[in-house]
C-alpha positions as CSV (number, residue, x, y, z in Angstrom):
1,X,-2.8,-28.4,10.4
2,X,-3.3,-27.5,6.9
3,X,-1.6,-28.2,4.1
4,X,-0.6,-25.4,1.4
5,X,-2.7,-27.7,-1.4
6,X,-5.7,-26.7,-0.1
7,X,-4.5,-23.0,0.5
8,X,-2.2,-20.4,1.5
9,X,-2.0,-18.2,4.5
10,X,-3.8,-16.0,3.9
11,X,-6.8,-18.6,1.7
12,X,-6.6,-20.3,5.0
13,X,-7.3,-17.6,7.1
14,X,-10.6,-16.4,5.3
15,X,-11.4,-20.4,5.8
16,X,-10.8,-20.5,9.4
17,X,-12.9,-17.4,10.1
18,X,-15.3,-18.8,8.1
19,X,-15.3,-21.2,10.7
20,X,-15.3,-19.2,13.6
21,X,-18.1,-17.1,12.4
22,X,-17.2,-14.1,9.8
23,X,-19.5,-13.7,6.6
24,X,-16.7,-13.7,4.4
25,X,-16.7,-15.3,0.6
26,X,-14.2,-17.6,-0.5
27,X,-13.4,-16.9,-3.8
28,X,-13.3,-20.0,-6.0
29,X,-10.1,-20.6,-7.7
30,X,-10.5,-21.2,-11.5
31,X,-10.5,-24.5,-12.7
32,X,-7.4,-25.5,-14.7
33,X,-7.7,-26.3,-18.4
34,X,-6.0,-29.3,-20.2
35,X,-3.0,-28.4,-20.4
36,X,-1.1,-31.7,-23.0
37,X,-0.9,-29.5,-25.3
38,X,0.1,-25.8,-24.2
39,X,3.1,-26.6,-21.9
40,X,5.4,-25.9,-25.6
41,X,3.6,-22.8,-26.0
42,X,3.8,-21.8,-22.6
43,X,7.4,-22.9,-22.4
44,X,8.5,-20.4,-25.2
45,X,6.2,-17.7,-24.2
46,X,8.2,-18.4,-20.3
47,X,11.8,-17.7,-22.1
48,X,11.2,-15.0,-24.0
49,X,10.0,-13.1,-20.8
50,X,13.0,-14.4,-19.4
51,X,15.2,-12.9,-21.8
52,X,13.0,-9.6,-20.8
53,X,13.4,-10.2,-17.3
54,X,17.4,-10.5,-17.6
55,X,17.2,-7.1,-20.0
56,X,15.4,-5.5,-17.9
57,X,18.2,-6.3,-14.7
58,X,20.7,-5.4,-16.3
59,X,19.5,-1.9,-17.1
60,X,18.1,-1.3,-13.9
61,X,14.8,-1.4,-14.4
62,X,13.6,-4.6,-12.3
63,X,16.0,-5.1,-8.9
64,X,18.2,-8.1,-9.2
65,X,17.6,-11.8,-7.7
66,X,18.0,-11.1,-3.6
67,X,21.7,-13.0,-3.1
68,X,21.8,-16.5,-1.1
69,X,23.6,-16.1,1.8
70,X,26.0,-18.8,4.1
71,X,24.0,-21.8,6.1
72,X,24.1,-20.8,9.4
73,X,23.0,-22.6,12.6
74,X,19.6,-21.9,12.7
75,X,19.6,-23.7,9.1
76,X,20.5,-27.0,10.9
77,X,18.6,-30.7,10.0
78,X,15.9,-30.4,12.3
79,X,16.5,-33.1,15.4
80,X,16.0,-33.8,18.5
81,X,13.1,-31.9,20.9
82,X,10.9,-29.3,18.7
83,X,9.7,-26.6,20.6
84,X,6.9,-24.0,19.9
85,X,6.6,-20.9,21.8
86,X,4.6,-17.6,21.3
87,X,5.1,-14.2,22.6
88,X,1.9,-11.7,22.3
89,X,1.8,-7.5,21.9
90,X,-0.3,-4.8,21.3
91,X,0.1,-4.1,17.6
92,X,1.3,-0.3,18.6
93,X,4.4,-1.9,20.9
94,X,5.8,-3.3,17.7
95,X,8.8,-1.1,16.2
96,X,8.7,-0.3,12.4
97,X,6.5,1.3,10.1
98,X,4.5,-2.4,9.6
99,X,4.0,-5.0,12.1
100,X,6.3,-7.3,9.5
101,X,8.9,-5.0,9.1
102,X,8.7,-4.4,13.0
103,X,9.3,-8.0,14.2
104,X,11.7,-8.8,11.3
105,X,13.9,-6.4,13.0
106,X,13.7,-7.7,16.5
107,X,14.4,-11.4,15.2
108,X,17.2,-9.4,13.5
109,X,18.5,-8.4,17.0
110,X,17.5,-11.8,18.7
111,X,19.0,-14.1,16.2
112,X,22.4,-12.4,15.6
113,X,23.1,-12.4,19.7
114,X,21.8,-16.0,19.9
115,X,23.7,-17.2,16.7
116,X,26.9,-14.8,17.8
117,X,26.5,-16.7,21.4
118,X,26.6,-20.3,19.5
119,X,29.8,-19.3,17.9
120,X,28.5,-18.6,14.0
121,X,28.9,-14.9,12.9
122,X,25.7,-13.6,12.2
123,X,26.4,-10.6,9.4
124,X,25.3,-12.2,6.3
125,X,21.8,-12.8,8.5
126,X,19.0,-12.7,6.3
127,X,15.2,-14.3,6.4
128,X,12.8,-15.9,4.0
129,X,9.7,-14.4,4.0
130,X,6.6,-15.7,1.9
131,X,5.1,-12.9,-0.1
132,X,1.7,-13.7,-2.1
133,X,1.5,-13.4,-5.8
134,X,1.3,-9.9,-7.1
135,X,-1.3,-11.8,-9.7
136,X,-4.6,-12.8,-9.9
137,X,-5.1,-16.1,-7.7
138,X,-5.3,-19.3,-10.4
139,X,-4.0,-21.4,-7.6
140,X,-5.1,-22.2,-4.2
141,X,-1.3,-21.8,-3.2
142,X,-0.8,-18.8,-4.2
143,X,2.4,-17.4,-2.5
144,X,6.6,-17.5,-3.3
145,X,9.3,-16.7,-1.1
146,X,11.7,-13.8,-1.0
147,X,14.9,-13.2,0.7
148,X,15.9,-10.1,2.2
149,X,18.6,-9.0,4.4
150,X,18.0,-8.4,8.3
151,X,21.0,-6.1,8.4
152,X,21.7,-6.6,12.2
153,X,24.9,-4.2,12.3
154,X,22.7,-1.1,11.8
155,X,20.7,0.7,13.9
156,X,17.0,-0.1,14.6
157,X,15.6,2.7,12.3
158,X,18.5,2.4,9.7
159,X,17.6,-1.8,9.6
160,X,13.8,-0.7,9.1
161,X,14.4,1.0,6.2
162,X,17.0,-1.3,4.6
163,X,14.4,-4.2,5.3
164,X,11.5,-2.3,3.5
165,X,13.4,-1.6,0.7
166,X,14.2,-5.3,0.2
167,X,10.4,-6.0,0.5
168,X,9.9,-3.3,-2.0
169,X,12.7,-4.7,-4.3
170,X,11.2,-8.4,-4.1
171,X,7.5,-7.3,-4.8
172,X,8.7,-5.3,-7.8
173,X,10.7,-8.2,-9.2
174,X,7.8,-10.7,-8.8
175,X,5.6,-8.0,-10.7
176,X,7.8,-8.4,-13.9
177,X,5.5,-10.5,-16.6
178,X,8.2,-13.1,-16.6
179,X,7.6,-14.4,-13.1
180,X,3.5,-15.2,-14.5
181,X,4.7,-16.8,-17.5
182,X,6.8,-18.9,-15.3
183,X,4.4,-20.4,-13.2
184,X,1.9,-20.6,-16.1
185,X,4.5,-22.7,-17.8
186,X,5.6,-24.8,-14.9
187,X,1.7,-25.8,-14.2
188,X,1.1,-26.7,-17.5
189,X,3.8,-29.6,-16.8
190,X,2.1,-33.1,-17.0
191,X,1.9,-34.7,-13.6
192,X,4.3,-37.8,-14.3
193,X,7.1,-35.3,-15.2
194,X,6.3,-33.5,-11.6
195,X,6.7,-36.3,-9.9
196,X,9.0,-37.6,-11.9
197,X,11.0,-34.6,-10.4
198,X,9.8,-34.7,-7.0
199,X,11.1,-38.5,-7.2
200,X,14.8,-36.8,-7.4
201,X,14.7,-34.9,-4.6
202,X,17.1,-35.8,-2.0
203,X,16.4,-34.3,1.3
204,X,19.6,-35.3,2.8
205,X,21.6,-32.8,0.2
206,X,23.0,-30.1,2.2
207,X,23.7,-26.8,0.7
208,X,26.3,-24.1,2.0
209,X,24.0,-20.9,0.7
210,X,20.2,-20.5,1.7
211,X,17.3,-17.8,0.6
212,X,17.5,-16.9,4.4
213,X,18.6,-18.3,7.7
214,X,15.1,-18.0,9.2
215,X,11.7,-17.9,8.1
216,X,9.5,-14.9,8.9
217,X,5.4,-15.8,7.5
218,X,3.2,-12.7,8.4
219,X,-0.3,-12.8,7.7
220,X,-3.0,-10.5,8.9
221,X,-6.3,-11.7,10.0
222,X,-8.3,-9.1,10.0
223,X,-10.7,-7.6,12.5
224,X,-11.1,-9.3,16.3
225,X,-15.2,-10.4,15.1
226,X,-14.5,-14.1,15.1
227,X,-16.0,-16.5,18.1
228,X,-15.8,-20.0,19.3
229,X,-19.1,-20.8,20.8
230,X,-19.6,-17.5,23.1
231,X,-15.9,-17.2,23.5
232,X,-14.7,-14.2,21.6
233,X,-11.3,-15.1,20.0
234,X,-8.7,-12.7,21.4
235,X,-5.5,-14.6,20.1
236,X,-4.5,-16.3,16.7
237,X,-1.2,-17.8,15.6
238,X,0.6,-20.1,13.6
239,X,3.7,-22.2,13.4
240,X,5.3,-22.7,9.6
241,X,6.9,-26.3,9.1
242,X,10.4,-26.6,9.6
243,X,12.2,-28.2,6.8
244,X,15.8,-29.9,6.2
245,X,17.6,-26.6,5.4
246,X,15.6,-24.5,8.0
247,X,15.2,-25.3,11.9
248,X,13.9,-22.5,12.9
249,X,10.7,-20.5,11.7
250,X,8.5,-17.9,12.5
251,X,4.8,-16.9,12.6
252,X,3.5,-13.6,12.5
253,X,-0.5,-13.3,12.9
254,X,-2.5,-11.1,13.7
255,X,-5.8,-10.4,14.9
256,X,-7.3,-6.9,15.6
257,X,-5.0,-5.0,17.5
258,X,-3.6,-8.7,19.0
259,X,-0.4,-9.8,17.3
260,X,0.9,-13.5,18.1
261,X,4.9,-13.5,17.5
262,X,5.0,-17.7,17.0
263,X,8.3,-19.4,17.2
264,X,9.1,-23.5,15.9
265,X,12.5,-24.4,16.6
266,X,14.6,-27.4,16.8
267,X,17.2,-27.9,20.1
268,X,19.9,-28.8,16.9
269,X,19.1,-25.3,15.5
270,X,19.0,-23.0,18.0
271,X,19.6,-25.0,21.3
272,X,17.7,-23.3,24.2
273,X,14.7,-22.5,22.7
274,X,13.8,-20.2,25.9
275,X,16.6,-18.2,25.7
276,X,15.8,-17.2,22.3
277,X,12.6,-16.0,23.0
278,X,13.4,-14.5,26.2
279,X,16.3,-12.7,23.9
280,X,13.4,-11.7,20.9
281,X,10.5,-10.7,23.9
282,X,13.4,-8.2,25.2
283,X,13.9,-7.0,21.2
284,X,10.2,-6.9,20.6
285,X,10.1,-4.5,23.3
């Protein structure tokens, strides 16, 4: 395991193929500056580009904030048996235009039938996908996560391009200034106050809207050069954390032309964890 302090997906990846034999820099991430003093500055300079941002929505200019969506199922307390599972294609048997956009529609036909099956009604269904900063990197966690819609009422092609559209939307949003001057505010916070705030977190809140009802993390890892030993590595895949409002996640990694489909589910969020996958390895095609 890694933890998202020392990096990101995709950081980690150049780290582990490090490891496994690629000549590949890691780029250092700068080193923050005392910050006592410019969390006031920072802190205007954050609501002015606020005020932009909202400006800026109404007029049409930046897409709106992606809408929450009802708690479904699949958003259950994780309990009871965990399960991991992982299905593996060619990267040319995925559907879609990307390999992201590609399995977010097959969870999209999965996940409704499983979630229709357990008696919820999937329509609102929508997924939580971690998108990297459209900025330079200043942290070694440099990521934020987006909803969009998985639209499973259309047809395959029509979902595709409603899906890309909502990546499209969420990457231009995060452009606007006012999402940097954010974050440069919010890390200029002294540590106390953070976990001060941390401190006040109560995990056993439940909330009746989520970002998405799954989580869909896609990072590729280049080309198939990396080795253990003389063992070539032909697979790669990873499992993101489930967390109180999410039971079920999934990893998308790839590796060459090899693309691991990972799923981490909990029996109180999805029940059978098989016949989910046997249902998203028939929609992955």
């Amino acid at each position: 395991q890694m933890s998202h302090v020392l990096a990101d997906g995709a950081r980690s990846s150049a780290l582990a193929a490090r490891l496994f034999g690629r000549a590949v820099d890691i780029a250092p991430v700068p080193a923050p500056r005392p910050r006592a003093i410019t969390l006031p500055w920072r802190s205007f300079v954050a609501a002015r580009a606020h005020r932009h941002l909202v400006r800026d929505t109404e007029s049409g200019r930046v897409p709106a904030q992606a809408p929450s969506r009802p708690a479904l199922r699949s958003n259950a307390r994780p309990a009871s048996t965990r399960s991991l599972r992982t299905l593996v294609r060619h990267r040319d048997q995925l559907p879609g235009p990307t390999v992201t956009i590609g399995v977010l529609c097959a969870v999209s036909t999965a996940l409704s039938e499983h979630l229709r099956e357990l008696g919820d009604d999937p329509s609102t269904l929508g997924a939580e996908v971690p998108m990297a900063k459209a900025t330079a990197r200043e942290a070694h966690n440099s990521f934020g996560n987006v909803g969009v819609g998985l639209y499973p009422e259309l047809a395959v092609h029509e979902r595709a391009a409603r899906i890309a559209a909502d990546l499209a939307d969420r990457r231009r949003r995060a452009e606007h200034p006012a999402m940097r001057a954010a974050d440069r505010a919010f890390a200029a916070v002294p540590a106390p106050l953070l976990r001060w705030g941390v401190d006040q977190f109560d995990p056993n809140l439940r909330s009746a809207t989520v970002t998405g009802n799954t989580v869909v993390s896609s990072v590729n890892r280049g080309p198939a050069d990396l080795r253990f030993g003389d063992a070539p590595v032909i697979v790669t895949a990873g499992y993101p954390a489930l967390s109180p409002m999410m039971g079920l996640t999934h990893g998308v990694h790839g590796i060459g032309d090899t693309v691991a489909v990972s799923v981490h589910a909990a029996e109180s969020a999805i029940g059978d964890v098989d016949e989910y996958v046997a249902r998203l390895d028939a929609a992955l095609g």
